[in-house]
N, C-alpha and C positions, 0 to 999 in steps of 0.2 A: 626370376619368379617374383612374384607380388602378393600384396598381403593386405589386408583390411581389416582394421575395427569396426564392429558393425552394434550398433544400436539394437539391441532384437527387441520387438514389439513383442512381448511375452511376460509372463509372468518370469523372475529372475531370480538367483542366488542373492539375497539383499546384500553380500558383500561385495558384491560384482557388478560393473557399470555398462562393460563393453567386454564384446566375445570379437576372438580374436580368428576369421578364415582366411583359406588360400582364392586367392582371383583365378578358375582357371588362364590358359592362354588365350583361347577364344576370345576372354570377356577383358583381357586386358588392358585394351584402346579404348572400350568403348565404355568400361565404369565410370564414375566418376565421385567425386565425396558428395552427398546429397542427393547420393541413386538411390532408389526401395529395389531389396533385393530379396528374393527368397533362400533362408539357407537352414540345412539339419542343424534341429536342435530338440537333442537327446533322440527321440522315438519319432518325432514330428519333423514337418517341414513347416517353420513358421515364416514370418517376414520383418525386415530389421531396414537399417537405414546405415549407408557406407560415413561413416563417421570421418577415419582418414583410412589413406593409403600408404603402403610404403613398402621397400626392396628388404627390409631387414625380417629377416627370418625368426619367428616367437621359438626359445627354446623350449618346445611343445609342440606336438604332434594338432597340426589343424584340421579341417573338413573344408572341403570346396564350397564356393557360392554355387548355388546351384542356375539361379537366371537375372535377369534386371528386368525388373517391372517398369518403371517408371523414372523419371528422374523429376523428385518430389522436390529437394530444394538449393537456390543457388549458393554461388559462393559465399554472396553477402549474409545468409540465412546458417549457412554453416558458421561462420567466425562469428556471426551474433549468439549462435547458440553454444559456442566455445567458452564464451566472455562469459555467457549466462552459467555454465555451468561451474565455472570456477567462480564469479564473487556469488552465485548465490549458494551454494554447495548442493548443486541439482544433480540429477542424472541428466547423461545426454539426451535418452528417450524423452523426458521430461521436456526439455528446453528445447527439443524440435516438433514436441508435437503440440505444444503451444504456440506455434508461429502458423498449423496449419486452419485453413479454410476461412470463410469470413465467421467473425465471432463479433459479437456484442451490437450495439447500434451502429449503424452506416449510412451516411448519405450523401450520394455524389451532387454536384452542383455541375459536370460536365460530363463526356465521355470519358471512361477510364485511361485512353490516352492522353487526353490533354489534360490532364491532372497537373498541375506543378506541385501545390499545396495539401499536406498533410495537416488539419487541425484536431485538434487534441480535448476532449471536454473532460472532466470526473463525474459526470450524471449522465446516465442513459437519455433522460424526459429531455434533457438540452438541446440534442441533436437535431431535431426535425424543426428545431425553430429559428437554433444559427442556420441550419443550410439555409432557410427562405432566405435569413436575410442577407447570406453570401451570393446567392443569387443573383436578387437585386441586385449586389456592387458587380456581377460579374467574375465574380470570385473564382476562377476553378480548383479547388478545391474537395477534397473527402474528407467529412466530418465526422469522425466519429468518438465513441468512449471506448476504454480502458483498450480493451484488447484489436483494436484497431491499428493501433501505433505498429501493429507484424502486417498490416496491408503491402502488399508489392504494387508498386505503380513505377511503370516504365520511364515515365518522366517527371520523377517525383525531383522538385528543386530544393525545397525549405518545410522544415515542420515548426508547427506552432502549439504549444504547449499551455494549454488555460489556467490558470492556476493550478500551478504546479505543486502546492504547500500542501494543498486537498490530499487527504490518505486513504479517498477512495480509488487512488489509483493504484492501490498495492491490492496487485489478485488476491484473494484466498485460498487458492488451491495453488500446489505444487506447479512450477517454481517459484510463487510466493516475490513474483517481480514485481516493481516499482514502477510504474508505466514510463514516467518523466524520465528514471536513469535508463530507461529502454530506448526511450524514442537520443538522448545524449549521447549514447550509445552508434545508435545507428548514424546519427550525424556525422559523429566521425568516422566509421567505416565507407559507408557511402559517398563521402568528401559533399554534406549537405548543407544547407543555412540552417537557425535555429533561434527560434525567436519564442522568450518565454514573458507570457503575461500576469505575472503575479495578482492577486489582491492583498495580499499581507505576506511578506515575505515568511520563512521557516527561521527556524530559528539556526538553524544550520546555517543557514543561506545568504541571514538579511544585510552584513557588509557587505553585498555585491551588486543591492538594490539602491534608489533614490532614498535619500531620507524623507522626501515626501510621504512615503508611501508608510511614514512611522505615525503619519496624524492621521488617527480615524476617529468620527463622531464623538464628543462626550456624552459618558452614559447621564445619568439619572441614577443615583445610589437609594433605597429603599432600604434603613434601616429594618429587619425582623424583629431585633431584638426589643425593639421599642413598639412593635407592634404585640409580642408578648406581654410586654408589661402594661399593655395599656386591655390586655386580657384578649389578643386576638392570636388565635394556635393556628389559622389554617394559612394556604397562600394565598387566598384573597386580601392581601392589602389593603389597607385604607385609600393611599394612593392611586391604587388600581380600580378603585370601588367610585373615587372620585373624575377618573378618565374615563366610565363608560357613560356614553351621551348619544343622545341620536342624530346628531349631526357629526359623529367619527367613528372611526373605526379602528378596531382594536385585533391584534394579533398575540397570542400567548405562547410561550415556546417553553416545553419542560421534557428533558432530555429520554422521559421513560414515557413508554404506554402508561404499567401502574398509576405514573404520576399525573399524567395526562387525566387517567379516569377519579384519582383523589381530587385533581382539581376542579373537574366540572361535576362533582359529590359537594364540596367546597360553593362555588359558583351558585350550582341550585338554589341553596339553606338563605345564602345570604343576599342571590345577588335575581329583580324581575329583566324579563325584558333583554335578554342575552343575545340578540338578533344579531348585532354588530360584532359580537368576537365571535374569533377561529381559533382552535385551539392547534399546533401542531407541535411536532417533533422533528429530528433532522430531516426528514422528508420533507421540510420547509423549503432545502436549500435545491432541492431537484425539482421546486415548481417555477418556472422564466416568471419573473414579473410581479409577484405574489409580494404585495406591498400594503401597508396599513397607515393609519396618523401616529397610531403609539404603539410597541413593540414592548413587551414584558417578558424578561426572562427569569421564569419565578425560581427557579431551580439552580441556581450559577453555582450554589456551595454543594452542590454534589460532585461538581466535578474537581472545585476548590479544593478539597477533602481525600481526592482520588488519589491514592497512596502511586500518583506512577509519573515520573519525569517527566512525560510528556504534555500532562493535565494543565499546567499554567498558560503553556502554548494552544493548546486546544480552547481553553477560555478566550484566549486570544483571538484566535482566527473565527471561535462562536461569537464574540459580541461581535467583532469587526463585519461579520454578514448581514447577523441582523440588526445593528445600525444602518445598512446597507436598505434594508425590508421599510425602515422608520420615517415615516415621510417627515413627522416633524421631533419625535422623540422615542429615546432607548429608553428603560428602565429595568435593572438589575436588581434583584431581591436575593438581599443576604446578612446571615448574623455576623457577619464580620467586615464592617463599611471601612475599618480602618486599616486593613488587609493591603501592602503595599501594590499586590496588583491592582484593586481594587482602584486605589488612588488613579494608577495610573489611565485605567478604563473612564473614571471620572475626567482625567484632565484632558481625557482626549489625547496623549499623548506618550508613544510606547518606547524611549530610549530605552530608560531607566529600566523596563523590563528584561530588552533586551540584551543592556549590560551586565545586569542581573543576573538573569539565566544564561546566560555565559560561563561567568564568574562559579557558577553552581556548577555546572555541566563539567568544568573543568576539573574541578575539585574532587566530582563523587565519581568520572569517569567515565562519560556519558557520549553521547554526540553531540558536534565535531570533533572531538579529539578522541573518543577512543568508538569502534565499530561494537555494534552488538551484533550476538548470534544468541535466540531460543531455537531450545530444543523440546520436544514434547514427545513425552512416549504415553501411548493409549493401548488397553487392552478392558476384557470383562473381570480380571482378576485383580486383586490388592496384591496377591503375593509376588505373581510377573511382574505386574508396575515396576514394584518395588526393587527386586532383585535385577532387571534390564536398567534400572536408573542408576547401583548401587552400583554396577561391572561398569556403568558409562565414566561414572563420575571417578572413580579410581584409576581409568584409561587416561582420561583427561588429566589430572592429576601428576600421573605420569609424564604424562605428555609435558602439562606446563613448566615442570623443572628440569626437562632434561631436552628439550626440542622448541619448544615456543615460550613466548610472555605472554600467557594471557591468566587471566584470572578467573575460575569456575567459583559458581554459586552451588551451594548443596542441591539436592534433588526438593523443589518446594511445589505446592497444589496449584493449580491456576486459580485466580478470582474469580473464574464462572464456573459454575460444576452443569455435569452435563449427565442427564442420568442414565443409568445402566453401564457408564462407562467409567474408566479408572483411570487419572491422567496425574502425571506428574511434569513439571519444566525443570529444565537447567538455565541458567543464563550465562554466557561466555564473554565478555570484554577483552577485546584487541585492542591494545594501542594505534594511534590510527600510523600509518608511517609510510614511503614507498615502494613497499614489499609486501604491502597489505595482502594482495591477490596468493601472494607466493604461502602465506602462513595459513590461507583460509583453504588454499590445496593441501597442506600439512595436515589442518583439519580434519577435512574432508575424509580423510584415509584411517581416521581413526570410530567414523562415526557410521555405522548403519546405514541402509534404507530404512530399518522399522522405525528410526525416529524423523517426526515432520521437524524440518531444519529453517528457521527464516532468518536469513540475514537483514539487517536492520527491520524488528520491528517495528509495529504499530505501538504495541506496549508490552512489557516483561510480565506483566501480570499475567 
């Protein structure tokens, strides 16, 4: 007799991940793990997905599959959504039904057969401009973003990976996956090549890059504070007042809408004749080609200032692009020019940073060396909030002196509030180690569905 874990497409017990039926005889031969099957649950006949199989009997009374629809995914799709389930702490439903249908941008460059090459962008606008030029070389190849990297192609040889550092490749929504450890991932199952093309290494990463790749442009430092004193409050610089000409052109970059619109309130009062600047935001980096003579990034200390480990790095990889944008010059606006990254954006060159924040990361427990997990619980009430954060945090608690080493943060607000809704985070630090996967299933079994779970994020905030 045979037996299956099955994924049910349904709303679930949020303690429960996988229901456990009997395979009749009939259906024996012909199941398989990544069939869609229909089977009772509760009053209904809903439809689920064969998770695995196996001869050992649950000491529980089970219910029969009732039919096999489809055989929706392969083996490869099953042990990718295995991985995914345990380092991200997903459910399985989750982690296979993000690998179905085509999602996000795509562009073939040959017939789906002769594909050899899977290529990887972090911006959707990218897509349709690499394929041309893949094209052109002959390229056979499927271009696509974020959620591409789950394409099946039958003769798929090598994936290639675009800057990988970009964190628009971690989805938003549940499983909260990292496209780059996706596509690493399938590499090795798949037995595939993997070719990744950085622009600025991560800070995780950057011993496994060229040290070339540690020179980028020097900025232009823009004292503020001397612009104060010299009685000018807004972010129009002197500097900046002195670079608009009608023989160049000019690109501004300030991380917020808000900011965006205080700057050209700013610009108006002070500045005629505005033809030649653009003003943008990160949507700069999702336009191919979008280049100017000078590049001002009037807002660098907001991110300076950003109470969150990853913010040094993100100045990083933000000046590094748009020096990139700067056909002849960067310029950084901030009250703080003697600010040791600062220097180092100056000299054009990022060891020092990267030894740095190392050196830091190590210390306060951070990545590489130890894994984070946020948790986030949302409802309309203060008092649920509260009370669902208060039984997590004392489970964990539990947990970490008597079963794992890790370290729980109290139950704290997120940095963006979101209105009508009540949210609270936890933050969890894993030492990083060999067994990492094994402790994060230990986890796993202590925490809800009702909490959104992200393993490494974007920021703790």
């Amino acid at each position: 007799m045979f037996f299956s874990e099955v994924a049910v497409d349904t709303y679930q017990d949020p303690t429960k991940k996988l229901f456990t039926y009997q395979i009749p005889k009939d259906l024996e031969e012909k199941i398989s793990e990544g069939a869609k099957v229909s089977v009772p649950f509760g009053k209904r006949i809903v439809e689920g997905y064969i998770w695995s199989k196996t001869t050992k009997k649950p000491p529980f009374p089970t219910k029969p599959i009732r039919e096999i629809k489809e055989q929706t995914f392969n083996t490869n799709q099953i042990k990718l959504a295995r991985w995914m389930s345990k380092h991200y702490l997903a459910t399985p439903l989750e982690c296979l039904k993000c690998q179905l249908g085509k999602k996000g941008e795509q562009e073939r460059t040959a017939s789906k057969a002769k594909i050899t090459t899977l290529i990887l962008l972090p911006y959707a606008s990218q897509v349709k401009i690499r394929a041309l030029a893949a094209k052109k070389t002959g390229e056979k190849a499927l271009i696509g973003s974020r959620s591409a990297v789950f394409a099946q192609l039958s003769n798929l040889k090598k994936i290639v990976i675009e800057e990988p550092e970009n964190w628009n490749y971690k989805d938003e929504r549940a499983p909260y996956y990292h496209t780059a450890e996706i596509a690493k991932k399938r590499v090795e199952i798949e037995n595939l090549k993997l070719e990744i093309r950085p622009v600025i290494p991560s800070v995780e990463h950057f011993a496994k890059y060229s040290p070339s790749l540690l020179e980028i442009k020097p900025a232009q430092i823009v004292d503020l504070s001397l612009e104060k004193a010299a009685g000018n409050y807004t972010l129009v610089s002197q500097e900046l007042e002195n670079k608009i000409a009608p023989a160049k052109t000019l690109i501004i970059y300030a991380s917020s809408k808000e900011l965006q619109e205080g700057f050209k309130e700013d610009l108006q009062k002070k500045v005629a004749g505005k033809s030649a600047i653009e003003i943008y935001g990160p949507e700069l980096f999702s336009i191919p080609g979008k280049e100017a003579d000078y590049v001002f990034w009037v807002d660098t200390d907001t991110l300076l200032n950003l109470p969150d480990f990853r913010a040094h790095e993100k100045i990083v990889q933000t000046a590094q692009k748009l020096g990139q944008r700067a056909k002849e010059s960067l310029y950084l606006q901030t009250l703080t020019p003697k600010h040791p990254l600062i220097a180092d954006l100056e000299a054009g060159n990022l060891k020092k940073f990267y030894q740095r924040e190392l050196k830091t990361r190590k210390e306060l427990g951070y990545p590489p060396f130890f894994t984070l997990v946020k948790l986030t619980y949302t409802s309309k009430s203060v008092a649920k909030t509260g009370l669902e954060a208060e039984k997590l945090y004392e489970k964990l608690l539990a947990v970490s002196t008597k079963q794992l080493a890790i370290e729980v943060s109290p139950p704290y607000e997120p940095y963006s509030k979101t209105p009508r809704k009540i949210r609270l985070n936890m933050a969890i630090k894993i030492e990083s180690n060999p067994n990492i996967e094994q402790d994060l299933d230990k986890l796993s079994k202590v925490i809800s569905t009702d909490w959104r779970v992200e393993v490494d994020p974007e920021s703790l905030l």
